[in-house]
N, CA and C atoms as an extended XYZ file, in Angstrom:
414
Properties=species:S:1:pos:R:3:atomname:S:1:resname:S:1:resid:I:1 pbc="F F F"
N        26.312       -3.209        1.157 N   UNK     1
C        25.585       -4.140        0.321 CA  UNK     1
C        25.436       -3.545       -1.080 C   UNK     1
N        25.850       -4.361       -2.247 N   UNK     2
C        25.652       -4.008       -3.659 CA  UNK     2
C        24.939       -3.706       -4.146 C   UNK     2
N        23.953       -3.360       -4.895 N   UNK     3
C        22.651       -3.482       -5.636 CA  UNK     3
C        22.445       -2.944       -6.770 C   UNK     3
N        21.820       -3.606       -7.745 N   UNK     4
C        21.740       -2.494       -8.893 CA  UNK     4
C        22.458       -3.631      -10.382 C   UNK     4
N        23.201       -4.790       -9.700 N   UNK     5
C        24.005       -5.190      -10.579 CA  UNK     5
C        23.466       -5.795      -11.704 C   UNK     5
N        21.922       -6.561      -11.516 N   UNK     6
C        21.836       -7.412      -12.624 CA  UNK     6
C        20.881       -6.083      -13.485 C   UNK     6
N        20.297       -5.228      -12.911 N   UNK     7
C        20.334       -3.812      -14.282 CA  UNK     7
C        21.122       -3.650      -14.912 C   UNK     7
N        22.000       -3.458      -14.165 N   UNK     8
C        23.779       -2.743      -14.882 CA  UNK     8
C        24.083       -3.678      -15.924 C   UNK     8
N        23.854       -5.229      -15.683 N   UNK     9
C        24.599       -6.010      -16.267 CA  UNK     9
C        23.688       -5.963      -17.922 C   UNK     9
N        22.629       -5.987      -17.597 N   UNK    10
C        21.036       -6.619      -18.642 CA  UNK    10
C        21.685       -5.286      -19.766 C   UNK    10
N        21.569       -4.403      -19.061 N   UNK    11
C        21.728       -2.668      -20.017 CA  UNK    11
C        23.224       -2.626      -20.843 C   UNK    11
N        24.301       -3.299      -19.961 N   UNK    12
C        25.698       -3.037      -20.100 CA  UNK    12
C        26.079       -2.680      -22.219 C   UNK    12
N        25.554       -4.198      -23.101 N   UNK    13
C        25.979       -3.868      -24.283 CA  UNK    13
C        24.642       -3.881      -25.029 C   UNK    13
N        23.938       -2.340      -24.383 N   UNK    14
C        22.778       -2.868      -24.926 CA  UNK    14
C        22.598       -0.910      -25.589 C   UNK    14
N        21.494       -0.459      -26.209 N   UNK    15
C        21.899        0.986      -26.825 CA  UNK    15
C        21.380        1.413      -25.296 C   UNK    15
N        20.781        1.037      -24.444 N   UNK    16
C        20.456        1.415      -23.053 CA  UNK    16
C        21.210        2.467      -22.172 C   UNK    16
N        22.295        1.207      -22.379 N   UNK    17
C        23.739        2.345      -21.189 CA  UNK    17
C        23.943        3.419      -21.671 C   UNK    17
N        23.899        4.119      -21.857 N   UNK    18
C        23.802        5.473      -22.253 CA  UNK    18
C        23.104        6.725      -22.440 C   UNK    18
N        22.725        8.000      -22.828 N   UNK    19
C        22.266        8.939      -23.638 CA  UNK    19
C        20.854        8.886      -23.522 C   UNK    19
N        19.996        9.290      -23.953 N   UNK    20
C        18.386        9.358      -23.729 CA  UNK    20
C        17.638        7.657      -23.634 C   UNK    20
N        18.402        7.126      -23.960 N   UNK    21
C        17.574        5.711      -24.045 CA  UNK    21
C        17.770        5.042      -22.521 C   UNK    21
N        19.107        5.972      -21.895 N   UNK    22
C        18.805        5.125      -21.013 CA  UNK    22
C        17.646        5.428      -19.893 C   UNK    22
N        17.515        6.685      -19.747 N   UNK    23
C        16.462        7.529      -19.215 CA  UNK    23
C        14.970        7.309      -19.590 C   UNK    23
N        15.087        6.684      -20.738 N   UNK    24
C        14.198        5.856      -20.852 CA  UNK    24
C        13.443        4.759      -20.353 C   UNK    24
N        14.948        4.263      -20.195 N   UNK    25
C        14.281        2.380      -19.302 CA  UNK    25
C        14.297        3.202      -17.881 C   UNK    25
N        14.747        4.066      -17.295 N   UNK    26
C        14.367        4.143      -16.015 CA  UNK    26
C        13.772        4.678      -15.900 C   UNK    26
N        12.673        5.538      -16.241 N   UNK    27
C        11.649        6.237      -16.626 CA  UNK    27
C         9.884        5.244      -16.375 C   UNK    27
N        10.692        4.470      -17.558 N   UNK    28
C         9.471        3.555      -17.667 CA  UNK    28
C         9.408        2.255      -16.575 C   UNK    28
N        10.576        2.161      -15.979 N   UNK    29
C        10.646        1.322      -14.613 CA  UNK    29
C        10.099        2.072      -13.547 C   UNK    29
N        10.620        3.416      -13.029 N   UNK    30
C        10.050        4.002      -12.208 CA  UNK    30
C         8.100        4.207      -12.265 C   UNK    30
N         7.959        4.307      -13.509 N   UNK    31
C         6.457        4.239      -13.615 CA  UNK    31
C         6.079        2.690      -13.257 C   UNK    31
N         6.533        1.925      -13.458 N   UNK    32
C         6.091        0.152      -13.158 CA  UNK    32
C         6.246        0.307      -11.735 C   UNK    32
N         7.529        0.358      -11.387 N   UNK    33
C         7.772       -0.044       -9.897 CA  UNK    33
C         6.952        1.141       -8.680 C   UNK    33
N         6.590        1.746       -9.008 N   UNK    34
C         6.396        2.928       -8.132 CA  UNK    34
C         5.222        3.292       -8.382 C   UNK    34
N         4.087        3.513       -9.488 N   UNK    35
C         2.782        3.639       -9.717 CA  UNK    35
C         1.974        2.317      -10.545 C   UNK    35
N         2.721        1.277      -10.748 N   UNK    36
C         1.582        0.133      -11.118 CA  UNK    36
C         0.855       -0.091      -10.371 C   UNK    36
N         0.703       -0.817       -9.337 N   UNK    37
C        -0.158       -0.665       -8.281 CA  UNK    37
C        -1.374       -0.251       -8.429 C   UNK    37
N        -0.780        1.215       -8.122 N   UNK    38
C        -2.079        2.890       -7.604 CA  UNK    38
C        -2.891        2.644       -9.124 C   UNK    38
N        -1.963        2.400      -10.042 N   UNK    39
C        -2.974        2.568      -11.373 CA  UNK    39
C        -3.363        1.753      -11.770 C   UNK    39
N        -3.265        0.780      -11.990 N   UNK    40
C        -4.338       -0.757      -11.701 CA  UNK    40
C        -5.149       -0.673      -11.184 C   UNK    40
N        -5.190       -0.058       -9.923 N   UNK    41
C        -6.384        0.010       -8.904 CA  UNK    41
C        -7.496        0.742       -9.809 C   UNK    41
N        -6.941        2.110       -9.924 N   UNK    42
C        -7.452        3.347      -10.300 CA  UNK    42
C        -8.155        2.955      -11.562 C   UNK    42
N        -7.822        2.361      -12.948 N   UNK    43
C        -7.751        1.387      -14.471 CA  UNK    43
C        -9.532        0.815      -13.741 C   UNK    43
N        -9.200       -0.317      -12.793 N   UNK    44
C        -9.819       -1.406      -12.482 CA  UNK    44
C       -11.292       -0.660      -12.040 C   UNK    44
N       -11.318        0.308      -10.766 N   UNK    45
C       -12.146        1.125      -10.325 CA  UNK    45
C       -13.588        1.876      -11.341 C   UNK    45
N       -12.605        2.088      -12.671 N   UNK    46
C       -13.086        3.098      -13.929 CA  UNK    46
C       -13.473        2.221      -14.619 C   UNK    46
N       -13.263        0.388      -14.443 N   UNK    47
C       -13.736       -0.006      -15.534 CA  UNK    47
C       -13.091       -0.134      -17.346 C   UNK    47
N       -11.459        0.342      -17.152 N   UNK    48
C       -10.618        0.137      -18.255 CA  UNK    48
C        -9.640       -1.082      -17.808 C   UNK    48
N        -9.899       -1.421      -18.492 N   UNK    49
C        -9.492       -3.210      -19.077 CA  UNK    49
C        -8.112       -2.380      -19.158 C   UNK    49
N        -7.963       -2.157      -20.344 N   UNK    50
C        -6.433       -2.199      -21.606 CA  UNK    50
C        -5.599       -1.348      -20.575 C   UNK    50
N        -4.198       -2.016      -20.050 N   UNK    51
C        -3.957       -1.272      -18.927 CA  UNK    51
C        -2.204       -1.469      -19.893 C   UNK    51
N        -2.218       -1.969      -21.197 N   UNK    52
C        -0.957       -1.235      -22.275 CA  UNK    52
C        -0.537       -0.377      -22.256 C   UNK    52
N        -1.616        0.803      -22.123 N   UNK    53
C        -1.719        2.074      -22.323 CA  UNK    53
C        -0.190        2.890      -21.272 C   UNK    53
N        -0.503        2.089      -19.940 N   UNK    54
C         0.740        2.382      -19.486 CA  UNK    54
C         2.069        2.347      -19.385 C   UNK    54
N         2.611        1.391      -20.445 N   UNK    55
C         3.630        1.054      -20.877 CA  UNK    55
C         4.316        1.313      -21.703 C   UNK    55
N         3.300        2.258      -22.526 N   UNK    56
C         3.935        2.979      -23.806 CA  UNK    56
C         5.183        4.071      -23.497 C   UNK    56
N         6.120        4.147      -23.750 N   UNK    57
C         7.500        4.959      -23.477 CA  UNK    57
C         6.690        6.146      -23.229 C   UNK    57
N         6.161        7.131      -24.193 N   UNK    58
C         5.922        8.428      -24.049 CA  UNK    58
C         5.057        8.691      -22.548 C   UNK    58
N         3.659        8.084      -22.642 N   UNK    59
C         2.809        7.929      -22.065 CA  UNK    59
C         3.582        7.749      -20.481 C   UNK    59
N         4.373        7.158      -20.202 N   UNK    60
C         5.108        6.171      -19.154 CA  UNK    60
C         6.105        7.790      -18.290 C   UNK    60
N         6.658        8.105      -19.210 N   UNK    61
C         7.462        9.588      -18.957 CA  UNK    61
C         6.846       10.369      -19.063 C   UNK    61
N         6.060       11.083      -19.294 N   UNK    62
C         4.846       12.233      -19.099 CA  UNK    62
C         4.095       11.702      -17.826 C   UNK    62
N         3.966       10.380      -17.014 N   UNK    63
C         3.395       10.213      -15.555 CA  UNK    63
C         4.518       10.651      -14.867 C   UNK    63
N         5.633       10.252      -15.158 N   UNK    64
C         6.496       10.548      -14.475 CA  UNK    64
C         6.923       11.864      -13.839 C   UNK    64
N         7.364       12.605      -15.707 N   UNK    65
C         6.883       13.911      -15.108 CA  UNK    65
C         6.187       14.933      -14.555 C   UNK    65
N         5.024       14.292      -14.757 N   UNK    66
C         4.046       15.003      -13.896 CA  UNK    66
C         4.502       15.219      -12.733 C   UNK    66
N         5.145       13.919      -12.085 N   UNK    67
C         5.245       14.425      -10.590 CA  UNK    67
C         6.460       14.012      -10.092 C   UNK    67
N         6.873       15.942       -9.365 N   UNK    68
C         8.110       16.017       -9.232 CA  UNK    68
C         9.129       15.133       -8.682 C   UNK    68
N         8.258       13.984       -7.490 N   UNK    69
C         9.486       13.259       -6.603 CA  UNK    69
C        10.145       12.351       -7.534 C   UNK    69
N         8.987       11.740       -8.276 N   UNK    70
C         8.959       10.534       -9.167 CA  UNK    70
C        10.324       11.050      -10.324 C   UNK    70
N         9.836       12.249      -10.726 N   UNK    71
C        10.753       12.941      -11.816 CA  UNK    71
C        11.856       13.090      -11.252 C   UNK    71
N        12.254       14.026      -10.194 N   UNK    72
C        13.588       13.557       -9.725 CA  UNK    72
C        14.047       12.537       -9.590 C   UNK    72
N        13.780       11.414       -8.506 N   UNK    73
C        14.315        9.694       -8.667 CA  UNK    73
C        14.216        9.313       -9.717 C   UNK    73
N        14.047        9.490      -10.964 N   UNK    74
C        14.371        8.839      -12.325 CA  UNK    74
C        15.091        9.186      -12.682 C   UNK    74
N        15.786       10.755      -12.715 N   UNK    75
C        16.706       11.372      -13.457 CA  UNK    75
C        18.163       11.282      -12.106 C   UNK    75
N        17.689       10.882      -10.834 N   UNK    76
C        19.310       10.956      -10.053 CA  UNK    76
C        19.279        9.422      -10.813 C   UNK    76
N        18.377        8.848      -10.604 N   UNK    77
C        18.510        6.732      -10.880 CA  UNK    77
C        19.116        6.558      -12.750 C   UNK    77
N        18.783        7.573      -13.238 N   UNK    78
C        19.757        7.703      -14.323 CA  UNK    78
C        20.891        7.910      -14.655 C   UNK    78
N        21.438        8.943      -13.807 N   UNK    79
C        22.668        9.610      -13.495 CA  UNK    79
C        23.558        8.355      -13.007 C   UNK    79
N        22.991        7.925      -11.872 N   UNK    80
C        23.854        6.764      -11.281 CA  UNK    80
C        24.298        5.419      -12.163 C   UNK    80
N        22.929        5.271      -12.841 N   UNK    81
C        23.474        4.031      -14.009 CA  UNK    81
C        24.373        4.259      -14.921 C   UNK    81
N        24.367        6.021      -15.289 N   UNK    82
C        25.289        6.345      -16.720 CA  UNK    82
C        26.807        6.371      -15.592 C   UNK    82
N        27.096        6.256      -14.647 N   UNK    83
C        28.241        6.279      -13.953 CA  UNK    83
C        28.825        4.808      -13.987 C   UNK    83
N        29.683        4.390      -14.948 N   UNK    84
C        30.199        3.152      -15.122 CA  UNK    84
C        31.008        2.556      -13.715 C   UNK    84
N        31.512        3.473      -13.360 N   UNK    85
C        32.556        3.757      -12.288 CA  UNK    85
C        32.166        3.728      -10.828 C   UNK    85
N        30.694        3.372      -10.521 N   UNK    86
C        30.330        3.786      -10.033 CA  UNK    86
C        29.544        2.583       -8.873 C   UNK    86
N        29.366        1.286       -8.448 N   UNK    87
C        28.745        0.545       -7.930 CA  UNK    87
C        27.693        0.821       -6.907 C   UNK    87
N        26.580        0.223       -6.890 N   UNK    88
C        25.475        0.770       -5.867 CA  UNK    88
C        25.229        0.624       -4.913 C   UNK    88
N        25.759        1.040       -3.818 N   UNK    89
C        25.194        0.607       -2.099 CA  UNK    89
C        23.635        0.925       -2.088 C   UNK    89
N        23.311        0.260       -0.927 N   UNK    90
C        22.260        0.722       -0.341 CA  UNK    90
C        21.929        2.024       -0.131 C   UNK    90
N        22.800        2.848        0.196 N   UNK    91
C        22.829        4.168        0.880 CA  UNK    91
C        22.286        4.914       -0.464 C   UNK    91
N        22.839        4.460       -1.502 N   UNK    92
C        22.674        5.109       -2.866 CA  UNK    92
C        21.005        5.807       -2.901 C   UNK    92
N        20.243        3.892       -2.667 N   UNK    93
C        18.749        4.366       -2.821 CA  UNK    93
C        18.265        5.298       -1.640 C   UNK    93
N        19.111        5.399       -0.336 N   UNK    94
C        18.537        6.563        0.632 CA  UNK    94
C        18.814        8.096        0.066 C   UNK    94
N        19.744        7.946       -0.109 N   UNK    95
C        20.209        9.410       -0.736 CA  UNK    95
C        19.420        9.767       -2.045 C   UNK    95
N        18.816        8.929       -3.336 N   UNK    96
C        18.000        9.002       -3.967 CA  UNK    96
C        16.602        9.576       -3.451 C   UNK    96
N        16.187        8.739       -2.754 N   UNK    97
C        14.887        8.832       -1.814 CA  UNK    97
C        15.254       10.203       -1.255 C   UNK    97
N        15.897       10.697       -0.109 N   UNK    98
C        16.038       12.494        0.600 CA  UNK    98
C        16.081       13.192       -0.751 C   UNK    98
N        16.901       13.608       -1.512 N   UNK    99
C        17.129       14.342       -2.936 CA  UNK    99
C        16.026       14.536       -3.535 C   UNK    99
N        15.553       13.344       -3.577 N   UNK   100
C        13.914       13.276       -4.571 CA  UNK   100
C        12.772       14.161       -3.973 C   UNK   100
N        12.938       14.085       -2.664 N   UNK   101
C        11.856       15.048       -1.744 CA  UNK   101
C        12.195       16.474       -1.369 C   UNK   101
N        13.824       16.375       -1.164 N   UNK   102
C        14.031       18.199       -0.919 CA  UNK   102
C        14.019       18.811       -2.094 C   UNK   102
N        14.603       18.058       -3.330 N   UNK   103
C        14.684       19.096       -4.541 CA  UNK   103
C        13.279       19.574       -4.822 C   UNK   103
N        12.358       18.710       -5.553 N   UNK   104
C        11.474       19.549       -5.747 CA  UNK   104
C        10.545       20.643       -4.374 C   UNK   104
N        11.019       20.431       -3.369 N   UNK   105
C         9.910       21.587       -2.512 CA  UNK   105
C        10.750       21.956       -1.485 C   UNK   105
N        12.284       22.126       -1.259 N   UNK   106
C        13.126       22.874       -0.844 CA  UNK   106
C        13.776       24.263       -2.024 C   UNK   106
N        13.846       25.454       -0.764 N   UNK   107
C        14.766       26.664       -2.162 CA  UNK   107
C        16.449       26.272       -2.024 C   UNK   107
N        16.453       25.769       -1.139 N   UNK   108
C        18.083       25.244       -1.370 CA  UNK   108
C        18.345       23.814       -0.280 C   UNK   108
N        19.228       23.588       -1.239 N   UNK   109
C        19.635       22.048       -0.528 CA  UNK   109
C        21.199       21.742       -0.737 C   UNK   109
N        21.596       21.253        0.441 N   UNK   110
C        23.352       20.842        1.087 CA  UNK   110
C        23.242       19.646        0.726 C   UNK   110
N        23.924       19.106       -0.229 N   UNK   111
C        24.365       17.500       -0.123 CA  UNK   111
C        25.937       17.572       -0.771 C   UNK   111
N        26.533       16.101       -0.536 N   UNK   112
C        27.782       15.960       -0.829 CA  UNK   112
C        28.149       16.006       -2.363 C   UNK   112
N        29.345       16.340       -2.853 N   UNK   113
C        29.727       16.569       -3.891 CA  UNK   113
C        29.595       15.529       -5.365 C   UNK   113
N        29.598       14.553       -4.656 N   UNK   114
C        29.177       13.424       -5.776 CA  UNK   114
C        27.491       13.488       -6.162 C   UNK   114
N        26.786       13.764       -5.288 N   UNK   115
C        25.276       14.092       -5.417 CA  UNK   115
C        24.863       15.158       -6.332 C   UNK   115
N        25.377       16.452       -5.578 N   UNK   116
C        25.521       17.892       -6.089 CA  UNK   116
C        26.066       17.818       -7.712 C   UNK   116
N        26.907       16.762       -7.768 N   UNK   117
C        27.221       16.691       -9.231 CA  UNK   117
C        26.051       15.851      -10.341 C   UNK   117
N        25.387       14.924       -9.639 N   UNK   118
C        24.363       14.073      -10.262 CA  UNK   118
C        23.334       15.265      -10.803 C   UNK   118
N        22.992       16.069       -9.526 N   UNK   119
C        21.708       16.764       -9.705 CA  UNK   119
C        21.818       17.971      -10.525 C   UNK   119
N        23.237       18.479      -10.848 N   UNK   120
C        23.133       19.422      -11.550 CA  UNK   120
C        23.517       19.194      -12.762 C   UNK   120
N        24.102       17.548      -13.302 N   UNK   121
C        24.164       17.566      -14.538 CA  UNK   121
C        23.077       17.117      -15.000 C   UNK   121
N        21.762       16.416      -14.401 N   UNK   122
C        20.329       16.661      -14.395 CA  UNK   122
C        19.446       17.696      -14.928 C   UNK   122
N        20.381       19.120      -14.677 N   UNK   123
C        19.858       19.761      -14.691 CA  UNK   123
C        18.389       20.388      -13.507 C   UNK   123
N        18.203       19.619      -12.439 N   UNK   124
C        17.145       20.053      -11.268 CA  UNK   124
C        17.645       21.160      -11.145 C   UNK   124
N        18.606       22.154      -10.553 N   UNK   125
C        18.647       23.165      -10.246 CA  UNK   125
C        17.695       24.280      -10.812 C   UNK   125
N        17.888       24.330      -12.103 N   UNK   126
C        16.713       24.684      -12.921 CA  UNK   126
C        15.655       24.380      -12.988 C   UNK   126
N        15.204       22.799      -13.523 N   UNK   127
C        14.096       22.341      -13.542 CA  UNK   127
C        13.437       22.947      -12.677 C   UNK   127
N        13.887       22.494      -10.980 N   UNK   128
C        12.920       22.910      -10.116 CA  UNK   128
C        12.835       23.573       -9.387 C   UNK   128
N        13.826       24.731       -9.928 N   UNK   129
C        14.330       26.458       -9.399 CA  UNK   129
C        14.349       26.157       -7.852 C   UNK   129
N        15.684       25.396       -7.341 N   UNK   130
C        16.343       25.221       -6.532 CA  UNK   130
C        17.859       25.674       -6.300 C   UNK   130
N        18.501       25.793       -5.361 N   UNK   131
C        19.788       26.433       -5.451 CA  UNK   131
C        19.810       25.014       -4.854 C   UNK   131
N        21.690       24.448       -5.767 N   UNK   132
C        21.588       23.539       -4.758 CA  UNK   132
C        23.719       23.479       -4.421 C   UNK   132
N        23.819       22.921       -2.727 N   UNK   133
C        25.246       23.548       -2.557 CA  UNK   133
C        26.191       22.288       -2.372 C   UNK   133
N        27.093       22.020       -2.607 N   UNK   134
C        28.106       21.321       -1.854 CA  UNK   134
C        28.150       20.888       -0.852 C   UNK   134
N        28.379       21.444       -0.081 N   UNK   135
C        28.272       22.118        1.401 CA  UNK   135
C        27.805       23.250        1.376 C   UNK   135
N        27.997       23.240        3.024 N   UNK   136
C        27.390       24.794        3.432 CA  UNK   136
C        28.209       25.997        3.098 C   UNK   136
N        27.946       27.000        2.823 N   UNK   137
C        28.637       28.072        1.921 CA  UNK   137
C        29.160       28.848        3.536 C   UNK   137
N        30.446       29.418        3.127 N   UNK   138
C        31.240       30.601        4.114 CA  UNK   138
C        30.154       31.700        4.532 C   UNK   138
């Protein structure tokens, strides 16, 4: 099953597909889709109305980074969009989802070569002082 297409399509001739901007829109999606909710609640609870505040680009990527799973699934969900070549199964978002949880709190992690390539031109290996392998090493 496909998925992913009418992103791909919206971003396609837009300054999006690409380079820091696009890490951007998925940045600030992953903060919508994944903590609007919790922070509405949280906004509503405290008594703050102006709930803008979360939408602002900077503001939006600094939640993100705060926390590591979130920060990983934005930066593999980036990787995958800057891959023109590349169409989205389902499996895509499982393999997103495992990655997102072993990188940051595993010291090493086995995944397949197309992955292993996402995450280290990411840069996670570093980020989140992980070794990460191909396969399993000789």
């Amino acid at each position: 099953m496909l998925i992913r297409r009418p992103q791909r399509r919206r971003h396609k001739d837009t300054e999006w597909r690409s380079g820091d901007k696009l890490a951007d829109v998925v940045m600030v999606r992953e903060a919508i889709v994944e903590l609007l909710d919790a922070l509405l609640e949280a906004l509503t609870y405290r008594g703050i109305c102006d709930a803008k505040v979360l939408f602002a680009d900077e503001e939006s990527r600094n939640v993100v980074r705060s926390m590591p799973v979130s920060y990983v699934s934005a930066l593999l969900k980036t990787e995958q969009h800057r891959n023109k070549s590349k169409l989205w199964v389902s499996n895509d978002i499982f393999d997103i989802d495992a990655m997102s949880l072993a990188v940051p709190y595993c010291d090493i992690v086995v995944t397949e070569k197309h992955r292993c390539h996402d995450l280290r031109l990411a840069k996670l290996e570093s980020r989140m002082n992980t070794v990460i392998f191909e396969d399993c090493p000789s």
